[in-house]
PDB file of the backbone (N, CA, C, O) and the ligand in Angstrom, with CONECT records:
HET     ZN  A 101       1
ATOM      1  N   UNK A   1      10.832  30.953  11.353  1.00  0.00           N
ATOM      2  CA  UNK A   1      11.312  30.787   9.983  1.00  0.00           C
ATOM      3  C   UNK A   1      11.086  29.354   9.517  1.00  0.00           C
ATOM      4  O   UNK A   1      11.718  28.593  10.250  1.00  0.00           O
ATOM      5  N   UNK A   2      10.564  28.854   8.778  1.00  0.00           N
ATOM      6  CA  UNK A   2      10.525  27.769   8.239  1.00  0.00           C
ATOM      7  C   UNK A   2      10.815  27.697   6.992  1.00  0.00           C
ATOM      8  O   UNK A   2      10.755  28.754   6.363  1.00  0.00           O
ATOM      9  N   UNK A   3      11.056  26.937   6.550  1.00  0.00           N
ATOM     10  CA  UNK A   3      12.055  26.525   5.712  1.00  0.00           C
ATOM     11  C   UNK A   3      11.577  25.312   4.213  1.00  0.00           C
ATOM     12  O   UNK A   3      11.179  24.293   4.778  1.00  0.00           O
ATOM     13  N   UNK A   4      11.532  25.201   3.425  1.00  0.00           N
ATOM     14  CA  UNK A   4      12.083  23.568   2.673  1.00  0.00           C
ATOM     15  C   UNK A   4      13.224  23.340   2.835  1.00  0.00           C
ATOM     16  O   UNK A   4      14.275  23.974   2.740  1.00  0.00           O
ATOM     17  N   UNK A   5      12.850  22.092   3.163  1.00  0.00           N
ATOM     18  CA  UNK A   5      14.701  20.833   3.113  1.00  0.00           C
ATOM     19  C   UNK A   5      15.397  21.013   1.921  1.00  0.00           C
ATOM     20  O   UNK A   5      16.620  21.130   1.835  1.00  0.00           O
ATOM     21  N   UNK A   6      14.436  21.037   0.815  1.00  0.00           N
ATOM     22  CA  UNK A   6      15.342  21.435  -0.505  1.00  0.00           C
ATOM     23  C   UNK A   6      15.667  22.691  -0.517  1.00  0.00           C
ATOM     24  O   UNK A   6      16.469  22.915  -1.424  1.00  0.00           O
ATOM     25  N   UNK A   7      15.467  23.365  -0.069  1.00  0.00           N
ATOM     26  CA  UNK A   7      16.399  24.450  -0.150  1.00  0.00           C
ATOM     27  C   UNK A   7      17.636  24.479   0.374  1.00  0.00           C
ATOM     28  O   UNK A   7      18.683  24.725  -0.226  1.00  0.00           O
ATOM     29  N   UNK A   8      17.407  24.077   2.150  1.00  0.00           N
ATOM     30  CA  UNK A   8      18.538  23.922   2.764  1.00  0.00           C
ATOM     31  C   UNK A   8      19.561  23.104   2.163  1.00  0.00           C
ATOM     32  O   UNK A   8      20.656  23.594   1.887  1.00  0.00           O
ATOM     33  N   UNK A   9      19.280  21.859   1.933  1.00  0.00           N
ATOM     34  CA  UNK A   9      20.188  21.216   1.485  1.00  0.00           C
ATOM     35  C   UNK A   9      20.663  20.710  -0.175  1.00  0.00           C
ATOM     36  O   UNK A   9      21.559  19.912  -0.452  1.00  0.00           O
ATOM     37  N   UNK A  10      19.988  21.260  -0.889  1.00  0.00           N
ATOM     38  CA  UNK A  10      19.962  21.688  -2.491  1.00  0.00           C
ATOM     39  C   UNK A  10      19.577  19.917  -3.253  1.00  0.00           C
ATOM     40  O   UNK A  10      19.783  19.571  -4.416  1.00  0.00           O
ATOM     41  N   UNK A  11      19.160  19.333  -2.457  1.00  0.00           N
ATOM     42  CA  UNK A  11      18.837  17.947  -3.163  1.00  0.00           C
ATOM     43  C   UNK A  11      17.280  18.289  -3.045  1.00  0.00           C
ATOM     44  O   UNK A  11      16.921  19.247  -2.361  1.00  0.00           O
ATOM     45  N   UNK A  12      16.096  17.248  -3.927  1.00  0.00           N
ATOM     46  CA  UNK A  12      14.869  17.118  -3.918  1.00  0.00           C
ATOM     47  C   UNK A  12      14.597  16.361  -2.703  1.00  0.00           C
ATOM     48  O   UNK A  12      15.373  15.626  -2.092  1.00  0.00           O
ATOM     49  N   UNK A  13      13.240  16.679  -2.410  1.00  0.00           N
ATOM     50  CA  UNK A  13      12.595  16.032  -0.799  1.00  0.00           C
ATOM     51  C   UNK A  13      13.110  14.722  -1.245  1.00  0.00           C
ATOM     52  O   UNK A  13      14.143  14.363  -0.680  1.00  0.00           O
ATOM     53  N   UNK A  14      12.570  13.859  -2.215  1.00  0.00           N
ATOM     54  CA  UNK A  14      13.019  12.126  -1.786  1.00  0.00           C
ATOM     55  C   UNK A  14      14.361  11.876  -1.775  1.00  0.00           C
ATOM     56  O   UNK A  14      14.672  10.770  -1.331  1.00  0.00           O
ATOM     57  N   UNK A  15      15.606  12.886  -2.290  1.00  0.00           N
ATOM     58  CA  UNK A  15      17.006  12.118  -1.587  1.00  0.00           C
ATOM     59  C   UNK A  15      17.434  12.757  -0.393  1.00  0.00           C
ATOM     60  O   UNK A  15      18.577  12.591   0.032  1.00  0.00           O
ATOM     61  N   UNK A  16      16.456  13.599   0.276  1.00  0.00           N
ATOM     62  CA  UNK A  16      17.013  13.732   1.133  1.00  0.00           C
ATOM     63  C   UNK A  16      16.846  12.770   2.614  1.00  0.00           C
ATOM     64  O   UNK A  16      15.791  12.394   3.125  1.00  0.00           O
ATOM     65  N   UNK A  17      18.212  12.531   3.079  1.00  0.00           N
ATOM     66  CA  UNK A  17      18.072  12.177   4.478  1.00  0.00           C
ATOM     67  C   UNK A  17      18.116  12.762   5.560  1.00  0.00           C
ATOM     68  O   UNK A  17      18.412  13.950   5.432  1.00  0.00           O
ATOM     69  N   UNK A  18      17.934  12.407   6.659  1.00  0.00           N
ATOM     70  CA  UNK A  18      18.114  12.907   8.330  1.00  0.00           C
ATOM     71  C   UNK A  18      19.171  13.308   8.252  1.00  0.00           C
ATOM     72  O   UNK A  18      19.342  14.458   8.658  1.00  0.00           O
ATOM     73  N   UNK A  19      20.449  12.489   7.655  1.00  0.00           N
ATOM     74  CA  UNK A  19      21.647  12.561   7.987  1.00  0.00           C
ATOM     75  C   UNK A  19      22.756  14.031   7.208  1.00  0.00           C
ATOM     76  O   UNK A  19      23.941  14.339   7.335  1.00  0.00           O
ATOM     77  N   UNK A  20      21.481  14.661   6.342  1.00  0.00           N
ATOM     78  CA  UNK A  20      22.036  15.657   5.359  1.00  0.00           C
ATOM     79  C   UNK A  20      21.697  16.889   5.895  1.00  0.00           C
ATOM     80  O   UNK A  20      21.936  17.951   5.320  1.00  0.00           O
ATOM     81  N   UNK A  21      21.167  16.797   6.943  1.00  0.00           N
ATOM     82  CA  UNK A  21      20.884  17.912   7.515  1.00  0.00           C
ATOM     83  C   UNK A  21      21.344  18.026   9.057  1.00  0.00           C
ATOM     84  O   UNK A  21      21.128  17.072   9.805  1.00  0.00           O
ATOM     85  N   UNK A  22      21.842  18.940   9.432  1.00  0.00           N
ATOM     86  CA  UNK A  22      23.001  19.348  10.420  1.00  0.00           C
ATOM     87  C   UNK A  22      22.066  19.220  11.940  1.00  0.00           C
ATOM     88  O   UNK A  22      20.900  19.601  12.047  1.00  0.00           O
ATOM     89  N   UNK A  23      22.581  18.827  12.634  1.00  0.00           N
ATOM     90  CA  UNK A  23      21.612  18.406  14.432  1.00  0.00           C
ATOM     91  C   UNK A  23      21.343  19.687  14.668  1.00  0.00           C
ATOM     92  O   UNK A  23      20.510  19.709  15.573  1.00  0.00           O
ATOM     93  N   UNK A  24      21.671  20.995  14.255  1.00  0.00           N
ATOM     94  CA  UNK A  24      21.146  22.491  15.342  1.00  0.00           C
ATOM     95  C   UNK A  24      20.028  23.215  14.313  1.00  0.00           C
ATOM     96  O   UNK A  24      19.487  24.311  14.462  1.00  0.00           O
ATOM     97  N   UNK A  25      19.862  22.265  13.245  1.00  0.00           N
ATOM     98  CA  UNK A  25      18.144  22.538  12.594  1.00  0.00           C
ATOM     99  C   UNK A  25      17.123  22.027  13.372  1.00  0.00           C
ATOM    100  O   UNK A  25      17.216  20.823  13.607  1.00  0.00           O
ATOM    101  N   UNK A  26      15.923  22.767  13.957  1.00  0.00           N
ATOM    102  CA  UNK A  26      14.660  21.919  14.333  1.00  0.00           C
ATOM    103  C   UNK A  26      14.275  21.371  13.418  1.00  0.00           C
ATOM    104  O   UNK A  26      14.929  21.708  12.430  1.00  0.00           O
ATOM    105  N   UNK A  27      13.228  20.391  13.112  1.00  0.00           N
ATOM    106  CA  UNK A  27      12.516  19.772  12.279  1.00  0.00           C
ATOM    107  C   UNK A  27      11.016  20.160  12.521  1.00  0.00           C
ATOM    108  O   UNK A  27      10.772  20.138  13.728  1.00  0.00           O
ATOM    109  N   UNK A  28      10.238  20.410  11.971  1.00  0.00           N
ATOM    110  CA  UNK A  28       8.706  20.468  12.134  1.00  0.00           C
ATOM    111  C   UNK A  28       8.286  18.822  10.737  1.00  0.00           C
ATOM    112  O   UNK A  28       8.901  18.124   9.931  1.00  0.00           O
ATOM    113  N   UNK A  29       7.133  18.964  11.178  1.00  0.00           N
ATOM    114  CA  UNK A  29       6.402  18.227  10.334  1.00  0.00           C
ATOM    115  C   UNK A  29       4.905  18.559   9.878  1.00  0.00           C
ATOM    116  O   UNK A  29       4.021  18.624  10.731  1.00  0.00           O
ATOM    117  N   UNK A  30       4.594  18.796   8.344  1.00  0.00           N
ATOM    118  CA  UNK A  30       3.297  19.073   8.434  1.00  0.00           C
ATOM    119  C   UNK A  30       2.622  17.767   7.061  1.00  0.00           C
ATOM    120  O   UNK A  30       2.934  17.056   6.106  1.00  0.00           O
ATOM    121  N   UNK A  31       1.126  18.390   8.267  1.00  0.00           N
ATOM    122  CA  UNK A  31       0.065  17.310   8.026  1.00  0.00           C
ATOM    123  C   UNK A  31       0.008  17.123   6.448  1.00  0.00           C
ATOM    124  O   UNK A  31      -0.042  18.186   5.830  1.00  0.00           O
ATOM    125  N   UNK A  32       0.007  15.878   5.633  1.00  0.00           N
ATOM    126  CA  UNK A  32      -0.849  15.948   4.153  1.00  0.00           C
ATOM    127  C   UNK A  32      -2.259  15.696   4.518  1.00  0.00           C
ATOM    128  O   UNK A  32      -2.846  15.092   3.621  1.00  0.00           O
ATOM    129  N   UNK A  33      -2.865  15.921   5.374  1.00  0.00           N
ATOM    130  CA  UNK A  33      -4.548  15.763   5.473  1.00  0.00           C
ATOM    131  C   UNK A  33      -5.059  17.141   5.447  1.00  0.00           C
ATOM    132  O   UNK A  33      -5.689  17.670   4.532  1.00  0.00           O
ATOM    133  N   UNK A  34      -4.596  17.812   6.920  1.00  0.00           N
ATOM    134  CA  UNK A  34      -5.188  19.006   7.143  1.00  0.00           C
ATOM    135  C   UNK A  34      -4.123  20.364   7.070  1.00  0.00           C
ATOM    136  O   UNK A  34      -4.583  21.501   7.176  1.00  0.00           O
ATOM    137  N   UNK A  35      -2.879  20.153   6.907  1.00  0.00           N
ATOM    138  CA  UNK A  35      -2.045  20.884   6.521  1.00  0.00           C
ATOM    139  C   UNK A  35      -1.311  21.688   7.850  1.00  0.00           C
ATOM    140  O   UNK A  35      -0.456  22.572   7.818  1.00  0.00           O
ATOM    141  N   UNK A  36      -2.133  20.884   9.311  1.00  0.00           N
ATOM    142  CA  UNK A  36      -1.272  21.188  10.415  1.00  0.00           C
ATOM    143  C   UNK A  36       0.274  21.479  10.508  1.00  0.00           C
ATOM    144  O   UNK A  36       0.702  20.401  10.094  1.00  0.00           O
ATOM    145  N   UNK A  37       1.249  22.146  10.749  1.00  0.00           N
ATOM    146  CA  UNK A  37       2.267  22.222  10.933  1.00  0.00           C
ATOM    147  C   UNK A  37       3.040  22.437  12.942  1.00  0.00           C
ATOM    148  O   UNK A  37       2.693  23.064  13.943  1.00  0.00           O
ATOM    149  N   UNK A  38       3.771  21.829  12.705  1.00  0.00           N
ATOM    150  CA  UNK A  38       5.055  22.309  13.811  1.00  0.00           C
ATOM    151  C   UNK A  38       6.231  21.264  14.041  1.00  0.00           C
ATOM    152  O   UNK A  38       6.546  20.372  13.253  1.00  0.00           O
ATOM    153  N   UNK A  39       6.847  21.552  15.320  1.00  0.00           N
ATOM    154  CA  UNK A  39       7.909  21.104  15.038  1.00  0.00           C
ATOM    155  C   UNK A  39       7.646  19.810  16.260  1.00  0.00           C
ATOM    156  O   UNK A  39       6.760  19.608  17.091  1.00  0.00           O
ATOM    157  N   UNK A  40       9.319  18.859  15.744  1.00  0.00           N
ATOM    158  CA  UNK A  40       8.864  17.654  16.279  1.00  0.00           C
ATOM    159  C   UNK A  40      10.293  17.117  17.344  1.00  0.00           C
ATOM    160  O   UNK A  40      11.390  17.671  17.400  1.00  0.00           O
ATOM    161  N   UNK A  41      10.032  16.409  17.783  1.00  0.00           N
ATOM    162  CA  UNK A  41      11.598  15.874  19.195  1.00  0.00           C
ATOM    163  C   UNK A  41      12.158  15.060  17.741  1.00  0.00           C
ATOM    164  O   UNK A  41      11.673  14.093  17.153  1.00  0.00           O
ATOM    165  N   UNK A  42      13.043  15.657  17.525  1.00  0.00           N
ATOM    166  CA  UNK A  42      14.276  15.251  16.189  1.00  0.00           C
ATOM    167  C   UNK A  42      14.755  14.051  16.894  1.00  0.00           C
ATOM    168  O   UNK A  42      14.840  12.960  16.332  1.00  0.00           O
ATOM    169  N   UNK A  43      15.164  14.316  18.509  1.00  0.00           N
ATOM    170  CA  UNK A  43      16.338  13.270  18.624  1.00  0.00           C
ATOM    171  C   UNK A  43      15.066  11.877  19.007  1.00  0.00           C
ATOM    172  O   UNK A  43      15.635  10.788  19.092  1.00  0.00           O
ATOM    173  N   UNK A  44      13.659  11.811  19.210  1.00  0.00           N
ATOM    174  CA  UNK A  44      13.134  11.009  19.529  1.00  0.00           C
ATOM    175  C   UNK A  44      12.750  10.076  17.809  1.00  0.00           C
ATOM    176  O   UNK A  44      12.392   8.903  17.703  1.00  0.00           O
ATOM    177  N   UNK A  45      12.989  11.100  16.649  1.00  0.00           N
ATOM    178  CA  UNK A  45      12.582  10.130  15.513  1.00  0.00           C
ATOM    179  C   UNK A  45      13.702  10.038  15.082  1.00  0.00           C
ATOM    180  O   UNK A  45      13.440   9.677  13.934  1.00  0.00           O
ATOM    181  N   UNK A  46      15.017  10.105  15.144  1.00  0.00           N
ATOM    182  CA  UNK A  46      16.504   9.920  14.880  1.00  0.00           C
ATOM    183  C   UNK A  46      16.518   8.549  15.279  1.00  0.00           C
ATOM    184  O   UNK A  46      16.917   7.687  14.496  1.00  0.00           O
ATOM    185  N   UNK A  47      15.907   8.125  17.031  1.00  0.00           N
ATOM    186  CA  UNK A  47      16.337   7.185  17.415  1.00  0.00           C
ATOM    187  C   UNK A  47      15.347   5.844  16.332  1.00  0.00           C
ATOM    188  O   UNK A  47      15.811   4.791  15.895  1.00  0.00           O
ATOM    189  N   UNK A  48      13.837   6.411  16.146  1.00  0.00           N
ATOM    190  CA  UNK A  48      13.090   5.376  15.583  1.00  0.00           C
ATOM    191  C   UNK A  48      13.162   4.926  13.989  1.00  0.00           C
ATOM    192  O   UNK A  48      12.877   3.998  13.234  1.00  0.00           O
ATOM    193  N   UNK A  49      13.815   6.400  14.024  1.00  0.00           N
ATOM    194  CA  UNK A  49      13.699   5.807  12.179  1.00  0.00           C
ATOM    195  C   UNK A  49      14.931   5.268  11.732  1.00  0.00           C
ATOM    196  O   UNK A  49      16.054   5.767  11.799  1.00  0.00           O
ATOM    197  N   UNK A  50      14.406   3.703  11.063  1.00  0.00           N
ATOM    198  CA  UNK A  50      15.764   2.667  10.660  1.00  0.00           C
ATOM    199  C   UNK A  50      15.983   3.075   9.181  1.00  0.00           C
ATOM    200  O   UNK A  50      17.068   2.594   8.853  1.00  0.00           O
ATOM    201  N   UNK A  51      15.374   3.819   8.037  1.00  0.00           N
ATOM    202  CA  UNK A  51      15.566   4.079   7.198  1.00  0.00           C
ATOM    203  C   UNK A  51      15.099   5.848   7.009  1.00  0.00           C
ATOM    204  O   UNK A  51      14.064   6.501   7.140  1.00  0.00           O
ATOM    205  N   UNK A  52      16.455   6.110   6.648  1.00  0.00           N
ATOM    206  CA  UNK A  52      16.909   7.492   6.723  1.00  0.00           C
ATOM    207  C   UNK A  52      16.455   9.072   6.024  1.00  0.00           C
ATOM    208  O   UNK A  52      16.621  10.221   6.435  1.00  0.00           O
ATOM    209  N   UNK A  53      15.878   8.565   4.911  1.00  0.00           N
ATOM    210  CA  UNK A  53      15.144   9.015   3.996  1.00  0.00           C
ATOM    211  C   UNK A  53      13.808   9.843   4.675  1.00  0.00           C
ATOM    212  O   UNK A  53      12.717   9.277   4.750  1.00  0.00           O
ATOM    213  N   UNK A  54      13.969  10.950   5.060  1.00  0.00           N
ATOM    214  CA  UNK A  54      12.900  11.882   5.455  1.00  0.00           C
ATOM    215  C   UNK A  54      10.986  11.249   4.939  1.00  0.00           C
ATOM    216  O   UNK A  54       9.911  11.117   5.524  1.00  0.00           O
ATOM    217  N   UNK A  55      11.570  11.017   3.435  1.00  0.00           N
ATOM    218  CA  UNK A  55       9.778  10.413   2.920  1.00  0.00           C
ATOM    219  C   UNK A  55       9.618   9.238   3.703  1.00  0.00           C
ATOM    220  O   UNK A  55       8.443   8.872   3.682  1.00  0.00           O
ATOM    221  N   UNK A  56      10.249   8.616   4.287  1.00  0.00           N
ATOM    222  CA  UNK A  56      10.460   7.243   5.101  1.00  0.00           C
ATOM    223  C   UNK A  56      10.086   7.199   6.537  1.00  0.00           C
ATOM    224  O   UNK A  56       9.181   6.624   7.142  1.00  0.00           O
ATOM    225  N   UNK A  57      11.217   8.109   6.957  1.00  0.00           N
ATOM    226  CA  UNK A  57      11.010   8.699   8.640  1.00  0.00           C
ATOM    227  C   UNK A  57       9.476   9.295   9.090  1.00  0.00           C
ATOM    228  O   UNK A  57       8.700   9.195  10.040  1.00  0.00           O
ATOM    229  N   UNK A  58       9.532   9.751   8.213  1.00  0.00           N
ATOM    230  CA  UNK A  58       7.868  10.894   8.536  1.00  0.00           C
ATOM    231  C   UNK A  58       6.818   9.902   8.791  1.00  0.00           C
ATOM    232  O   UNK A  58       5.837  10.374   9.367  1.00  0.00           O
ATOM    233  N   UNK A  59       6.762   8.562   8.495  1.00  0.00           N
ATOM    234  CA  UNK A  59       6.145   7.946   8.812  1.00  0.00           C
ATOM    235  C   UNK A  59       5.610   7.535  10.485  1.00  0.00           C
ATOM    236  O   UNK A  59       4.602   6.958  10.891  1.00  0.00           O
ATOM    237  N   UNK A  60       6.826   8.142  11.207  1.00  0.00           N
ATOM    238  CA  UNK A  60       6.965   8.517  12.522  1.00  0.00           C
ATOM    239  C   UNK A  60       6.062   8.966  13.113  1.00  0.00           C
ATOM    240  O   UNK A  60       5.316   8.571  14.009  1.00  0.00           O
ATOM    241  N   UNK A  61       6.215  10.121  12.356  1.00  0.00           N
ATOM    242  CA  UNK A  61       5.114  11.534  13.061  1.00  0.00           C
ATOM    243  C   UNK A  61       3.569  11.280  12.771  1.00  0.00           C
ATOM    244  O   UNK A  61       3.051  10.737  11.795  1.00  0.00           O
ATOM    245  N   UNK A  62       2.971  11.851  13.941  1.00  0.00           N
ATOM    246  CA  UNK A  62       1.786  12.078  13.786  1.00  0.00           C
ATOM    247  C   UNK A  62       0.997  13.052  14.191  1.00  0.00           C
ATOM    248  O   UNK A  62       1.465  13.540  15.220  1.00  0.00           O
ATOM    249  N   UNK A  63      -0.249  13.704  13.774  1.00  0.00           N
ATOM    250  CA  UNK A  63      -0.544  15.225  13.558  1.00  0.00           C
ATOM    251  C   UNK A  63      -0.933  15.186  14.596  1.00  0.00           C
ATOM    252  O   UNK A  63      -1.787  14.332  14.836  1.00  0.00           O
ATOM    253  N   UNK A  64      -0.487  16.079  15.664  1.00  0.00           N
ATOM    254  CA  UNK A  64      -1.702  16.392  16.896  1.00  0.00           C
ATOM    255  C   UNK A  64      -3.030  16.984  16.362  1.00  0.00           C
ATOM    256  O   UNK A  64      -3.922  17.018  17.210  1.00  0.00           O
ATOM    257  N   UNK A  65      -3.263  17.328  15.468  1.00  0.00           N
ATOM    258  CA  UNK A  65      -4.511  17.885  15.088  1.00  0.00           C
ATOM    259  C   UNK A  65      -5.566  17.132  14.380  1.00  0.00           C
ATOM    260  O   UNK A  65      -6.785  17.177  14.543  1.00  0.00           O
ATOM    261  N   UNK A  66      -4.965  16.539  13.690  1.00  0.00           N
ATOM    262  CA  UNK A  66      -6.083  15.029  12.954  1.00  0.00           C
ATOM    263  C   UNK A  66      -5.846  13.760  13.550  1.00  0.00           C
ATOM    264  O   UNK A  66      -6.720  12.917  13.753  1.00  0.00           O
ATOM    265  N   UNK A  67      -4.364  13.621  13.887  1.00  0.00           N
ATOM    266  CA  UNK A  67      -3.955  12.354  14.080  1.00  0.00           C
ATOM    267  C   UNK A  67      -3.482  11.333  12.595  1.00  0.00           C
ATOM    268  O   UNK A  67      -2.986  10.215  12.454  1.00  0.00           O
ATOM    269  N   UNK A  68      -3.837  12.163  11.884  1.00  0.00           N
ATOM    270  CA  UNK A  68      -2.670  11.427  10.605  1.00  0.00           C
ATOM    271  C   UNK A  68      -1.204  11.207  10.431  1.00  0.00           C
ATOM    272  O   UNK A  68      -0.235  11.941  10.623  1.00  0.00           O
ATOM    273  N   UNK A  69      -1.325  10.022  10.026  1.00  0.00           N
ATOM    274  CA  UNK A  69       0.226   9.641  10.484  1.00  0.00           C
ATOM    275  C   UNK A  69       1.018   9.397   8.831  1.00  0.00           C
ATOM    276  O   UNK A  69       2.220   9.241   8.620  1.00  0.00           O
ATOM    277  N   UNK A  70       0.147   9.422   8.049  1.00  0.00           N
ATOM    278  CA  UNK A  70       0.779   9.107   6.150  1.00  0.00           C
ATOM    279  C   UNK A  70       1.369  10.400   5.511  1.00  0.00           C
ATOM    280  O   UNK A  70       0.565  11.329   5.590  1.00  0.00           O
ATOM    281  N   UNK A  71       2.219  10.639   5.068  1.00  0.00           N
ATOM    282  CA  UNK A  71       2.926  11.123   4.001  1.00  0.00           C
ATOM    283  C   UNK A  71       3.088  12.509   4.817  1.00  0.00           C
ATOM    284  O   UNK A  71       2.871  13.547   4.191  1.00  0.00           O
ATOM    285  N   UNK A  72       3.435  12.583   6.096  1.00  0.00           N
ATOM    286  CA  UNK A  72       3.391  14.110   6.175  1.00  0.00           C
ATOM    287  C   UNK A  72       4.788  14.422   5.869  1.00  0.00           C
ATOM    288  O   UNK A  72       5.639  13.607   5.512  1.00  0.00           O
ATOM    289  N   UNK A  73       4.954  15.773   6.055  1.00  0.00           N
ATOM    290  CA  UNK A  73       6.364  16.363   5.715  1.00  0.00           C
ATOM    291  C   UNK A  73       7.241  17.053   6.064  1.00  0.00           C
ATOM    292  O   UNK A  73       6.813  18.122   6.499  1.00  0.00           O
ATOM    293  N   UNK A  74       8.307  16.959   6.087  1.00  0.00           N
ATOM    294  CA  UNK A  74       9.650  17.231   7.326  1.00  0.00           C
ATOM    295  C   UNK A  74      10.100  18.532   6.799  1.00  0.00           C
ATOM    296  O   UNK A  74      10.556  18.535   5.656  1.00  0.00           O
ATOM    297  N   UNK A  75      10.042  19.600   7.436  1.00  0.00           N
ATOM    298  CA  UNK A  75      10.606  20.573   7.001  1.00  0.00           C
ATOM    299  C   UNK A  75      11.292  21.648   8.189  1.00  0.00           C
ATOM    300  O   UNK A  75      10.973  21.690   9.378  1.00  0.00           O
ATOM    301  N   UNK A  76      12.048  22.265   7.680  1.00  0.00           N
ATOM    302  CA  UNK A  76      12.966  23.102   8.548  1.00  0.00           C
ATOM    303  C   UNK A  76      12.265  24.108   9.741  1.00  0.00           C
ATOM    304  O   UNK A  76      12.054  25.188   9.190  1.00  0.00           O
ATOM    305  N   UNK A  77      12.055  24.133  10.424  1.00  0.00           N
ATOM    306  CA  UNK A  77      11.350  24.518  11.725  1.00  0.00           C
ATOM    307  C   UNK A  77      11.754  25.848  12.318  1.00  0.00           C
ATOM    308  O   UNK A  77      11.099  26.854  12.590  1.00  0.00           O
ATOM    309  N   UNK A  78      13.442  25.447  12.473  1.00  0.00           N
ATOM    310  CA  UNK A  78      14.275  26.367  12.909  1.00  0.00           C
ATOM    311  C   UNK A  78      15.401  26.618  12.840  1.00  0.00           C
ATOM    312  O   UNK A  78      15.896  26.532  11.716  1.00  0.00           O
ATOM    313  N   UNK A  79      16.211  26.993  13.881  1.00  0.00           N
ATOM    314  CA  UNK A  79      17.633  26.623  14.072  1.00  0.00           C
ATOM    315  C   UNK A  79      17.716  26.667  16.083  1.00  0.00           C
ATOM    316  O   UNK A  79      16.938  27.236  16.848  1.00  0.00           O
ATOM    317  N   UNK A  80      18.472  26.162  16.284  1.00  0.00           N
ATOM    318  CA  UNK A  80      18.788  25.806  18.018  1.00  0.00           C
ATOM    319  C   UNK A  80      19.790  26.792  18.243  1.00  0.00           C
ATOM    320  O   UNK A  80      20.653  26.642  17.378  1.00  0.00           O
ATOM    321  N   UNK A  81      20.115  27.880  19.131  1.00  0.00           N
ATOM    322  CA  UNK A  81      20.778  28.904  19.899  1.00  0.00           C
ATOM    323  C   UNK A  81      22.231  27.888  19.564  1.00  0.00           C
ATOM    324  O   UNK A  81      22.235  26.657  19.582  1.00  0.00           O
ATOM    325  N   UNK A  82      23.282  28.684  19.299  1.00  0.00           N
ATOM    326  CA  UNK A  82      24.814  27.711  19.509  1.00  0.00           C
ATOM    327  C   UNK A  82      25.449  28.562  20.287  1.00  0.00           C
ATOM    328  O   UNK A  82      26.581  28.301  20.694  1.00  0.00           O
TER     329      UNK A  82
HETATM  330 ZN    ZN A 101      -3.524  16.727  10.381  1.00  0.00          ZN2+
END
């Protein structure tokens, strides 16, 4: 199931933060080059990203498939078993 963040969380992609969205969502990220998608270690870009803002964080990620690392995009992946 994947998802938009704006949906989940009813704000537009740029106000949303990391912090508006609940820890038992996966995160994926997909490519703006080649339009690669999947999901990404949340708690490994939680720890790197100092500004919170998803358009910000994503700067993190990078595509296993091109290797582009600009403007990709954070979107809902999943949910984690509770
Ligand atoms: Zn790519």
């Amino acid at each position: 199931m994947d998802m938009e963040c704006s949906a989940l969380v009813g704000k537009a992609y740029y106000e949303i933060k990391l912090d508006d969205i609940a820890e038992w969502w996966i995160l994926g990220g997909q490519c703006a080059c080649c339009s690669h998608k999947g999901p990404f270690d949340r708690a490994r870009l939680e720890r790197r990203a100092q500004i919170r803002f998803l358009r910000f964080a994503s700067d993190f990620l990078r595509c296993t498939r091109c290797g582009n690392k600009h403007h990709n995009r954070i979107y809902i992946a999943g949910k984690l078993p509770r």
